[in-house]
PDB file of N, CA, C and O in Angstrom:
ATOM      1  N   UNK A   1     116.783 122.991  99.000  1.00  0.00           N
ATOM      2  CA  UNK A   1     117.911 122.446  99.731  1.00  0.00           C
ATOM      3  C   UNK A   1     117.449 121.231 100.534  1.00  0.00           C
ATOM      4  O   UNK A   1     116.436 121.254 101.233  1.00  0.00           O
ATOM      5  N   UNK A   2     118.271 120.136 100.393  1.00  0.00           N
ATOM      6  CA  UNK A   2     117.925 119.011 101.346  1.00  0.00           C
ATOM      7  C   UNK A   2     118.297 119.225 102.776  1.00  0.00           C
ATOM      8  O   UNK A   2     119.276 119.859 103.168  1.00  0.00           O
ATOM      9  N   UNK A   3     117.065 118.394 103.785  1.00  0.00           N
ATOM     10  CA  UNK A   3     117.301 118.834 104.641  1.00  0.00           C
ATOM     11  C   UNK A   3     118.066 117.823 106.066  1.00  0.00           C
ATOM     12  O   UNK A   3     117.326 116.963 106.543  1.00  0.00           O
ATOM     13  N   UNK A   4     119.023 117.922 106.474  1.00  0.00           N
ATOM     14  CA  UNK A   4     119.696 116.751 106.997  1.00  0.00           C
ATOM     15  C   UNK A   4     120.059 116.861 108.270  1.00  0.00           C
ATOM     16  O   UNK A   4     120.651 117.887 108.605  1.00  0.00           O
ATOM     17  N   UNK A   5     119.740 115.665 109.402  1.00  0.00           N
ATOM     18  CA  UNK A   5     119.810 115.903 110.521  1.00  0.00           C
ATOM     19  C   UNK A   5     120.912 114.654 110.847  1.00  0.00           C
ATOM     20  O   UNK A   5     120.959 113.645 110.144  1.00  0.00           O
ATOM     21  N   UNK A   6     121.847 114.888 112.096  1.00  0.00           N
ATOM     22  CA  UNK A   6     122.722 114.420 112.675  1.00  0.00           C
ATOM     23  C   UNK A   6     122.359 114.372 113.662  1.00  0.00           C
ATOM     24  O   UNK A   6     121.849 115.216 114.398  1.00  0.00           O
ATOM     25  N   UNK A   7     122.775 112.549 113.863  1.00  0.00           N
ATOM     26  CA  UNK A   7     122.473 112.182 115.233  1.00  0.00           C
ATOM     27  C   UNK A   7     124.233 111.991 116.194  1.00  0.00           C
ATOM     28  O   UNK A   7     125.051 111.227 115.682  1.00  0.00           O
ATOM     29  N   UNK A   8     124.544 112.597 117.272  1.00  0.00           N
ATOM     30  CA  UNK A   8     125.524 112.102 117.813  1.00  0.00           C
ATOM     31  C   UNK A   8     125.450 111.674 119.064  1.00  0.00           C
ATOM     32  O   UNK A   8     124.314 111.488 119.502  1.00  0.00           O
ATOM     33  N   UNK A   9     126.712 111.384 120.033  1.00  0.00           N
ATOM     34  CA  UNK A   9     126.563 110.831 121.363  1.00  0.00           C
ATOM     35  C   UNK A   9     128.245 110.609 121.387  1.00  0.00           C
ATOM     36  O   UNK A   9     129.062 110.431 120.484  1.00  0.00           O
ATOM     37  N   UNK A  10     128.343 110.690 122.605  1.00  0.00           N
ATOM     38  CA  UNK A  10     129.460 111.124 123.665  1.00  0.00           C
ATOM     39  C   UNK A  10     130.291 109.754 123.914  1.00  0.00           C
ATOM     40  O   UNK A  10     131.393 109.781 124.462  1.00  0.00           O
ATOM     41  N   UNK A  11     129.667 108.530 123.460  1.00  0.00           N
ATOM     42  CA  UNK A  11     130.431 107.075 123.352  1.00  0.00           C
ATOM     43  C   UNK A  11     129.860 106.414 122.430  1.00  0.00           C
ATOM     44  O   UNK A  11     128.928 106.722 121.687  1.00  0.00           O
ATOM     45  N   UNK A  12     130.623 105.252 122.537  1.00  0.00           N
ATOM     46  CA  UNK A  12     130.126 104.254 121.528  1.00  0.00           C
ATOM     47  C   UNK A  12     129.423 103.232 122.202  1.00  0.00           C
ATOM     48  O   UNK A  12     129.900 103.065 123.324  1.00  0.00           O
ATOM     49  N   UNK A  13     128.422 102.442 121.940  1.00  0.00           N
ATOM     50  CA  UNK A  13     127.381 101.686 122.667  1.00  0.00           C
ATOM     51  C   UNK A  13     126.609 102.360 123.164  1.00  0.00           C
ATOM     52  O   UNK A  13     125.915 102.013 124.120  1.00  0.00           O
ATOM     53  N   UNK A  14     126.570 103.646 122.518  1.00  0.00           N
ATOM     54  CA  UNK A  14     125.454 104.412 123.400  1.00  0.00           C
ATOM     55  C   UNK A  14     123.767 104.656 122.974  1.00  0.00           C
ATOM     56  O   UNK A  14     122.929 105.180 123.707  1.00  0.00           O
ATOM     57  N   UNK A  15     123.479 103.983 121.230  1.00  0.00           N
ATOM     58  CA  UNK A  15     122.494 103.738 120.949  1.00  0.00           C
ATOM     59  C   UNK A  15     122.417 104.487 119.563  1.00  0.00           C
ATOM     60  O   UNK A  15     121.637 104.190 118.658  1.00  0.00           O
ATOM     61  N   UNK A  16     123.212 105.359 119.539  1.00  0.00           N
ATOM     62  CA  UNK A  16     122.652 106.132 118.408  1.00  0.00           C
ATOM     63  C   UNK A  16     122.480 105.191 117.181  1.00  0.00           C
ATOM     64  O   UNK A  16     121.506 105.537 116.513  1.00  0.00           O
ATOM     65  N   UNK A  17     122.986 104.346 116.794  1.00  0.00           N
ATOM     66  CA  UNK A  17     122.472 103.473 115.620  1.00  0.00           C
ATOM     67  C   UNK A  17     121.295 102.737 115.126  1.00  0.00           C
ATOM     68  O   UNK A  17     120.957 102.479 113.971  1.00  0.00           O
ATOM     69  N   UNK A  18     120.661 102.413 116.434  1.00  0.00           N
ATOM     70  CA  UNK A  18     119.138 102.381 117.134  1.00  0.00           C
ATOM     71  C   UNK A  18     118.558 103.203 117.174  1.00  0.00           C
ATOM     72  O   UNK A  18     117.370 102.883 117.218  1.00  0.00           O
ATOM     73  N   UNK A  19     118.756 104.494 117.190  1.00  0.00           N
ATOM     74  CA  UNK A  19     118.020 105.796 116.960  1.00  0.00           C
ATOM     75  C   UNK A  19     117.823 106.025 115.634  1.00  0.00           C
ATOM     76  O   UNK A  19     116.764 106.476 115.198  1.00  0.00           O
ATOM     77  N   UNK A  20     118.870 105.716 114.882  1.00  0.00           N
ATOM     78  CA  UNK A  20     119.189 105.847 113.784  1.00  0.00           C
ATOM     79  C   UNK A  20     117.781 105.473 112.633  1.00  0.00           C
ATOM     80  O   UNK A  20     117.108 106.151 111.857  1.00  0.00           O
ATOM     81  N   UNK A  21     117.810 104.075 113.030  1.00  0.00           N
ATOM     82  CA  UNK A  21     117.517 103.039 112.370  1.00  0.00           C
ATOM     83  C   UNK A  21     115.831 103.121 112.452  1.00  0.00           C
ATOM     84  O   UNK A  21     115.165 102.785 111.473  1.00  0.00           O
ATOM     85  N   UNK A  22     115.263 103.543 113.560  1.00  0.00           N
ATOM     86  CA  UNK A  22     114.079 103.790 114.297  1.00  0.00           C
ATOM     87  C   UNK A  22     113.553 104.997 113.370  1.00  0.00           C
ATOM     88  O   UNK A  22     112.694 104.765 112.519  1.00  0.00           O
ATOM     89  N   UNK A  23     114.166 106.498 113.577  1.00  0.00           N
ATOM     90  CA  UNK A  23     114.239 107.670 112.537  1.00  0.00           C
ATOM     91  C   UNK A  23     114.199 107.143 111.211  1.00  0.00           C
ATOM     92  O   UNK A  23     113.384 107.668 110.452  1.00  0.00           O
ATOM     93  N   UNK A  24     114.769 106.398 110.859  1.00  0.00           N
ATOM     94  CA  UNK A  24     115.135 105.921 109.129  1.00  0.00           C
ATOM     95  C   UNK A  24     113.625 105.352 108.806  1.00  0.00           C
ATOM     96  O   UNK A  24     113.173 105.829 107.765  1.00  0.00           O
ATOM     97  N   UNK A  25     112.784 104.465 109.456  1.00  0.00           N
ATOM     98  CA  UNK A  25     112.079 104.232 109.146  1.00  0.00           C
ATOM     99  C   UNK A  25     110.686 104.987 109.542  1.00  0.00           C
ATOM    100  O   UNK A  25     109.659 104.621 108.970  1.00  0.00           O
ATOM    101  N   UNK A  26     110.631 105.993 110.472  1.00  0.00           N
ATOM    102  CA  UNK A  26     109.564 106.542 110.843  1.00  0.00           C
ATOM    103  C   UNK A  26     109.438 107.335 109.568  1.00  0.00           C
ATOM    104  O   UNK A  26     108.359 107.448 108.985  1.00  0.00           O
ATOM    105  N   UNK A  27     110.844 108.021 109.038  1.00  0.00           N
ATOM    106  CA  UNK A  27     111.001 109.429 108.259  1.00  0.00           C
ATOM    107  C   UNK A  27     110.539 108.843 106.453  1.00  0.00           C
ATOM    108  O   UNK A  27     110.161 109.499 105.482  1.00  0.00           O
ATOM    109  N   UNK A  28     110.828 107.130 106.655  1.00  0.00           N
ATOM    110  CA  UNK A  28     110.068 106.168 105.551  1.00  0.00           C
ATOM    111  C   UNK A  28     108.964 106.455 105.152  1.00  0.00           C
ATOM    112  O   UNK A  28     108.502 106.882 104.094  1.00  0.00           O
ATOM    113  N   UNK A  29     108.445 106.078 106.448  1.00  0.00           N
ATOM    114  CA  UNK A  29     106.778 106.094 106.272  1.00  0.00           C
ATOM    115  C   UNK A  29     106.269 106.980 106.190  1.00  0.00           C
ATOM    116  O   UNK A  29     105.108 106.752 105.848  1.00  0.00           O
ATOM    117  N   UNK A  30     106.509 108.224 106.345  1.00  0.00           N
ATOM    118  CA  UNK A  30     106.023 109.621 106.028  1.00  0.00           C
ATOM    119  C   UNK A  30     106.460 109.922 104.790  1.00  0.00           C
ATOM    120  O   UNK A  30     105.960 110.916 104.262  1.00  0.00           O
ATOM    121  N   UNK A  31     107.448 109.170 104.066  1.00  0.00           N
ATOM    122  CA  UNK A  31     106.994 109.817 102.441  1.00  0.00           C
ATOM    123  C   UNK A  31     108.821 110.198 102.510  1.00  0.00           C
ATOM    124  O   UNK A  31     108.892 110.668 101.375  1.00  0.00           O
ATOM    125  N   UNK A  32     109.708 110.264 102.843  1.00  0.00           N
ATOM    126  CA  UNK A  32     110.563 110.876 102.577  1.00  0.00           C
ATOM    127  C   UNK A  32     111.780 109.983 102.374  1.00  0.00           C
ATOM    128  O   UNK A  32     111.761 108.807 102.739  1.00  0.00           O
ATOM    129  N   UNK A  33     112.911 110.580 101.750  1.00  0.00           N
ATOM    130  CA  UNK A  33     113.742 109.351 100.874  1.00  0.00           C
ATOM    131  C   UNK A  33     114.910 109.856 101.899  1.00  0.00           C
ATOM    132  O   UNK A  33     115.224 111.006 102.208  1.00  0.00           O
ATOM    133  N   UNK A  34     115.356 108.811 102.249  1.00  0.00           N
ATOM    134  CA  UNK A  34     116.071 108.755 103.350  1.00  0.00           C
ATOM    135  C   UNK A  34     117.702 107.932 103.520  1.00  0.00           C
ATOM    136  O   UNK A  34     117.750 106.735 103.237  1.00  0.00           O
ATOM    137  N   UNK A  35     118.542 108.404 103.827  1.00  0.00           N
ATOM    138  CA  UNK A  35     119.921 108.034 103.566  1.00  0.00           C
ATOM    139  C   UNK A  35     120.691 107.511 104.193  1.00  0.00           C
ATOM    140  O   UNK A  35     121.768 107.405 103.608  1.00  0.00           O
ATOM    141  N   UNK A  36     120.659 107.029 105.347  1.00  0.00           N
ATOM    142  CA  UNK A  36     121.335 106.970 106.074  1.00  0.00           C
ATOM    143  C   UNK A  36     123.082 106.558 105.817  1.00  0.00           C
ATOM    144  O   UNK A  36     123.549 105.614 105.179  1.00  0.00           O
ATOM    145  N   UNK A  37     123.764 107.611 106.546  1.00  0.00           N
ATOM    146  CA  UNK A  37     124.935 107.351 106.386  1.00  0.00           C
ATOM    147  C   UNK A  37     126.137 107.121 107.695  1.00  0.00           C
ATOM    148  O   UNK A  37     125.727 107.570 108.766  1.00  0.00           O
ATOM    149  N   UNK A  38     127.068 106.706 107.735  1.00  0.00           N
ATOM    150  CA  UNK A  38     127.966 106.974 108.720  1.00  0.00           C
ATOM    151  C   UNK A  38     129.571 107.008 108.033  1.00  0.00           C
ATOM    152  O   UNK A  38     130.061 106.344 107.119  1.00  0.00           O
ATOM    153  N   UNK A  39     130.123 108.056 108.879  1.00  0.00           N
ATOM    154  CA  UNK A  39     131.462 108.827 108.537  1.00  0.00           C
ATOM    155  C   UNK A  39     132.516 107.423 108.817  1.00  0.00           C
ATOM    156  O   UNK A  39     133.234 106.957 107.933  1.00  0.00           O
ATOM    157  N   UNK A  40     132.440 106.912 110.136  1.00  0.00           N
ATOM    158  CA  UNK A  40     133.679 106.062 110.053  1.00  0.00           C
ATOM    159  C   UNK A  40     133.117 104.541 110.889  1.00  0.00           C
ATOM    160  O   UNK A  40     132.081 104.608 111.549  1.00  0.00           O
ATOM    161  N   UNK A  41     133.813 103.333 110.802  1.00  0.00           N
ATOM    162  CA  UNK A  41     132.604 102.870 111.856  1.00  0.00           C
ATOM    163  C   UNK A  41     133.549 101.833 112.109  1.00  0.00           C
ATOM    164  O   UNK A  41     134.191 101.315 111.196  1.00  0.00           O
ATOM    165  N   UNK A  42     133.690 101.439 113.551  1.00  0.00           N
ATOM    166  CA  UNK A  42     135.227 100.594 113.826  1.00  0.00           C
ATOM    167  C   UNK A  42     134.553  98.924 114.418  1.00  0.00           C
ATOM    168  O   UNK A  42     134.923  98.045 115.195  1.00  0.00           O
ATOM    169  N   UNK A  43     133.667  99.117 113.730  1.00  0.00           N
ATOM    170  CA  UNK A  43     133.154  97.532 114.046  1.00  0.00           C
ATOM    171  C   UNK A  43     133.508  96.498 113.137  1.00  0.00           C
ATOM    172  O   UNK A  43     133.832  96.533 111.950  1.00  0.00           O
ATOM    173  N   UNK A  44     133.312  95.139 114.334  1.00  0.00           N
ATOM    174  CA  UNK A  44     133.939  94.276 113.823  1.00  0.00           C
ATOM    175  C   UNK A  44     132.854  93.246 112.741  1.00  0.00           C
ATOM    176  O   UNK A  44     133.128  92.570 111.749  1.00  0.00           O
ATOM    177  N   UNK A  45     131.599  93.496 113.434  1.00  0.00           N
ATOM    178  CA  UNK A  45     130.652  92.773 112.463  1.00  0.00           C
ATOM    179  C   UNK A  45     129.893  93.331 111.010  1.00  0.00           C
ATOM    180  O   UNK A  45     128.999  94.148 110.790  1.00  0.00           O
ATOM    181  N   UNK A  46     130.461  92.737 110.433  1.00  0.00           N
ATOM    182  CA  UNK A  46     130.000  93.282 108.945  1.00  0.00           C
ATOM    183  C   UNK A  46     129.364  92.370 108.510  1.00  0.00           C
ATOM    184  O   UNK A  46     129.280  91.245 109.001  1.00  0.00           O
ATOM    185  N   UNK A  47     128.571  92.991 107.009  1.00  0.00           N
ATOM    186  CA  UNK A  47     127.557  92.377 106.140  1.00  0.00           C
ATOM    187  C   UNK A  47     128.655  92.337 104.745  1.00  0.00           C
ATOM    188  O   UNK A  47     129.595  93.118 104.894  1.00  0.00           O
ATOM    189  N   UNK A  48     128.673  91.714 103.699  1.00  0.00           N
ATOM    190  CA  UNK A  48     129.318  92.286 102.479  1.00  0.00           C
ATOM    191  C   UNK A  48     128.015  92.026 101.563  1.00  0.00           C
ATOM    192  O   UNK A  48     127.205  91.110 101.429  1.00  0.00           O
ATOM    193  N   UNK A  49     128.280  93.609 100.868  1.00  0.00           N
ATOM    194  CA  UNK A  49     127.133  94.115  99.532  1.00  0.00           C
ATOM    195  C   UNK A  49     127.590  93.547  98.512  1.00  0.00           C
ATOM    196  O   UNK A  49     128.777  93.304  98.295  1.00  0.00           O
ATOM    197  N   UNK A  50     126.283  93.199  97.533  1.00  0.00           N
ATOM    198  CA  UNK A  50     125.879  92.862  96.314  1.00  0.00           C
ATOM    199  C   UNK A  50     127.486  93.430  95.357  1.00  0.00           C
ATOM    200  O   UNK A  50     127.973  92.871  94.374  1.00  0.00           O
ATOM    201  N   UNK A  51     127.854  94.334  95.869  1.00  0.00           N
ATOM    202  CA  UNK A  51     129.588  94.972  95.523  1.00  0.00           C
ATOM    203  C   UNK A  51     130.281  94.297  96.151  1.00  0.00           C
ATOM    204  O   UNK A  51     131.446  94.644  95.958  1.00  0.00           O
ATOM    205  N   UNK A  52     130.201  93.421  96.884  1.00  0.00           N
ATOM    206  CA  UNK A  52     131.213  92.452  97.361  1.00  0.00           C
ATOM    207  C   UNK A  52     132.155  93.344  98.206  1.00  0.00           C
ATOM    208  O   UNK A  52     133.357  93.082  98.163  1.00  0.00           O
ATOM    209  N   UNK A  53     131.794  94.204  98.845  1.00  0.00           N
ATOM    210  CA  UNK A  53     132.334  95.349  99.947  1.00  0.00           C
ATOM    211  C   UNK A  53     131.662  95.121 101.214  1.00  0.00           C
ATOM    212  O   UNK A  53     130.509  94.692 101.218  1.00  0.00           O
ATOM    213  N   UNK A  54     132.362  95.402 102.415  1.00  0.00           N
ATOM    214  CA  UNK A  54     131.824  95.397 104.026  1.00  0.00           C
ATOM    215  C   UNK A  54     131.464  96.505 104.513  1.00  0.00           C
ATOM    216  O   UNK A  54     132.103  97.518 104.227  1.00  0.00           O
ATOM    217  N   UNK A  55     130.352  96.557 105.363  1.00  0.00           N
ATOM    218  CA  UNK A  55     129.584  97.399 105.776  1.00  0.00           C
ATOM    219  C   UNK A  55     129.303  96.963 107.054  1.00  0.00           C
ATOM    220  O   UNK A  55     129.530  95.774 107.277  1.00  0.00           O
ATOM    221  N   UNK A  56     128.770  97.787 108.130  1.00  0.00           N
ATOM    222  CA  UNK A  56     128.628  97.361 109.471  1.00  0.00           C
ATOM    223  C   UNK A  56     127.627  96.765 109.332  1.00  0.00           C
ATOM    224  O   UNK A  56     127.057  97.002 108.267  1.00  0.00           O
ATOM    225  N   UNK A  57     126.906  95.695 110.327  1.00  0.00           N
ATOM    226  CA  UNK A  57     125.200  95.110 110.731  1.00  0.00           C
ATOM    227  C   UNK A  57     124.355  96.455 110.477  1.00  0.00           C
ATOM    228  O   UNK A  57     123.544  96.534 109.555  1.00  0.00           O
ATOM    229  N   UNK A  58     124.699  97.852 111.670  1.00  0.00           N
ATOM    230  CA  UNK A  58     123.737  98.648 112.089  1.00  0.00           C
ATOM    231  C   UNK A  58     123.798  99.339 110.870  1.00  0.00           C
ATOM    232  O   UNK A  58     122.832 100.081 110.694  1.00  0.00           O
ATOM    233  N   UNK A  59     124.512  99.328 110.104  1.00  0.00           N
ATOM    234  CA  UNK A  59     124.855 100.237 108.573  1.00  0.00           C
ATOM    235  C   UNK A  59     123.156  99.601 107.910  1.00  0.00           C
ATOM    236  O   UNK A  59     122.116 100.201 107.639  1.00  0.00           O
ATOM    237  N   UNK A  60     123.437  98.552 107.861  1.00  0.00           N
ATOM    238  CA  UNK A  60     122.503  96.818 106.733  1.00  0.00           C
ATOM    239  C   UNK A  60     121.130  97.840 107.912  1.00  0.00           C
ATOM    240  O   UNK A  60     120.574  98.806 107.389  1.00  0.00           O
ATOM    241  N   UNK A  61     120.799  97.494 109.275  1.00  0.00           N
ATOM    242  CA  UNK A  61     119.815  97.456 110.149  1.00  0.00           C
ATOM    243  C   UNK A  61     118.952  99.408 109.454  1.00  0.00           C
ATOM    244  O   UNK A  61     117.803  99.825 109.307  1.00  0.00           O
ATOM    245  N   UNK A  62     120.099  99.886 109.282  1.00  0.00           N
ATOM    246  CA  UNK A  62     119.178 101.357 109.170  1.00  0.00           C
ATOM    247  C   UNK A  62     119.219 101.416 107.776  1.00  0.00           C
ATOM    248  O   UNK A  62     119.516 102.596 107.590  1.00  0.00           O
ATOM    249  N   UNK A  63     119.118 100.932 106.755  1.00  0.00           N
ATOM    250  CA  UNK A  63     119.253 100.780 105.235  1.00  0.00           C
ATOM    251  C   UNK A  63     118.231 100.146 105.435  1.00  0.00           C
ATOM    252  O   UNK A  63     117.290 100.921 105.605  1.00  0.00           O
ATOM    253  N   UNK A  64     117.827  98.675 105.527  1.00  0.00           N
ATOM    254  CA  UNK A  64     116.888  98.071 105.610  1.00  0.00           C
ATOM    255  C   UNK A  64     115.458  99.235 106.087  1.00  0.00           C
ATOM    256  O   UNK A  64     114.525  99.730 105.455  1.00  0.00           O
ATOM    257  N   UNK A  65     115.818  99.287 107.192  1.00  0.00           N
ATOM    258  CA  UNK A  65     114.193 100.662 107.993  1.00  0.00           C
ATOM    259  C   UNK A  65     113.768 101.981 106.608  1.00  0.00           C
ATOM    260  O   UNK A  65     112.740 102.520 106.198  1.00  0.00           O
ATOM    261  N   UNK A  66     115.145 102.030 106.304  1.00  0.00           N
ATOM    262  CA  UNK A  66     114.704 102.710 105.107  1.00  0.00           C
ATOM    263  C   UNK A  66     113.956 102.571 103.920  1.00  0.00           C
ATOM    264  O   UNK A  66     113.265 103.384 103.306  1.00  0.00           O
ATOM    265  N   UNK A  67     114.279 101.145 103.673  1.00  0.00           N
ATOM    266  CA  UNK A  67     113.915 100.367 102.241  1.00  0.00           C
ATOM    267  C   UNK A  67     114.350 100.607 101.257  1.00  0.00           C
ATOM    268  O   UNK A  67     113.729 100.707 100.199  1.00  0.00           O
ATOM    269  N   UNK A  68     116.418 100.852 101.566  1.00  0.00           N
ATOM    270  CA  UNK A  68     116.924 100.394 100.581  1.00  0.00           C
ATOM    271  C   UNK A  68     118.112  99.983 100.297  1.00  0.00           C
ATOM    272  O   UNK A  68     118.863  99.992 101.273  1.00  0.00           O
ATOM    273  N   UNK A  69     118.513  99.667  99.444  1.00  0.00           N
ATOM    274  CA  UNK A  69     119.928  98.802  99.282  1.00  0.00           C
ATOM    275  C   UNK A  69     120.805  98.992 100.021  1.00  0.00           C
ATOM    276  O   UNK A  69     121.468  99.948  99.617  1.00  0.00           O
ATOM    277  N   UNK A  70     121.293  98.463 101.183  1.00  0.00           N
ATOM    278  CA  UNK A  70     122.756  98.807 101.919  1.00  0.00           C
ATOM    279  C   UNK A  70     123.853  98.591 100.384  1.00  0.00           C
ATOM    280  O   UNK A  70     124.011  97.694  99.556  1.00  0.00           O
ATOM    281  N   UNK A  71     124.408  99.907 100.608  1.00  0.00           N
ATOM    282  CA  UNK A  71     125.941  99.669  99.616  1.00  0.00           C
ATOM    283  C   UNK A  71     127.166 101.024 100.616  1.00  0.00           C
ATOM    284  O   UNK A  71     126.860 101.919 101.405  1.00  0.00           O
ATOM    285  N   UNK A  72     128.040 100.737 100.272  1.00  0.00           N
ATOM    286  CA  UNK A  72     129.275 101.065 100.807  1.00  0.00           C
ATOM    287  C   UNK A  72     129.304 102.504 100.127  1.00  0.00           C
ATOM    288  O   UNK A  72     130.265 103.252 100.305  1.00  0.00           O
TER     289      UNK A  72
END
């Protein structure tokens, strides 16, 4: 069974995407394939994927720590 941890917090601007992104790449470098995802995300700054679809910055920022393709 895969094993999957959730990060939350009580507002928005409160960092967890930075936590996120930090985890994504520590959990990298130890060998493990890593996903990062998010359920809904009401930001205004987006990236658009190789799919020609929008995605948040911090979406692109914890994909990247991971080392791999931001896609929608």
């Amino acid at each position: 069974m895969t094993k999957c941890l959730m990060i939350q917090g009580t507002a928005s601007n409160a960092g967890k995407s930075l936590i996120v992104a930090a985890l994504c790449r520590i959990y990298t470098k130890r060998g493990f394939k890593v996903a990062p995802f998010k359920s809904q995300n009401m930001s205004l700054n987006s990236y658009t994927t190789k799919e020609n679809k929008e995605i948040a910055i911090a979406q692109v920022l914890q994909a990247k720590a991971a080392n791999i393709e931001p896609t929608v």
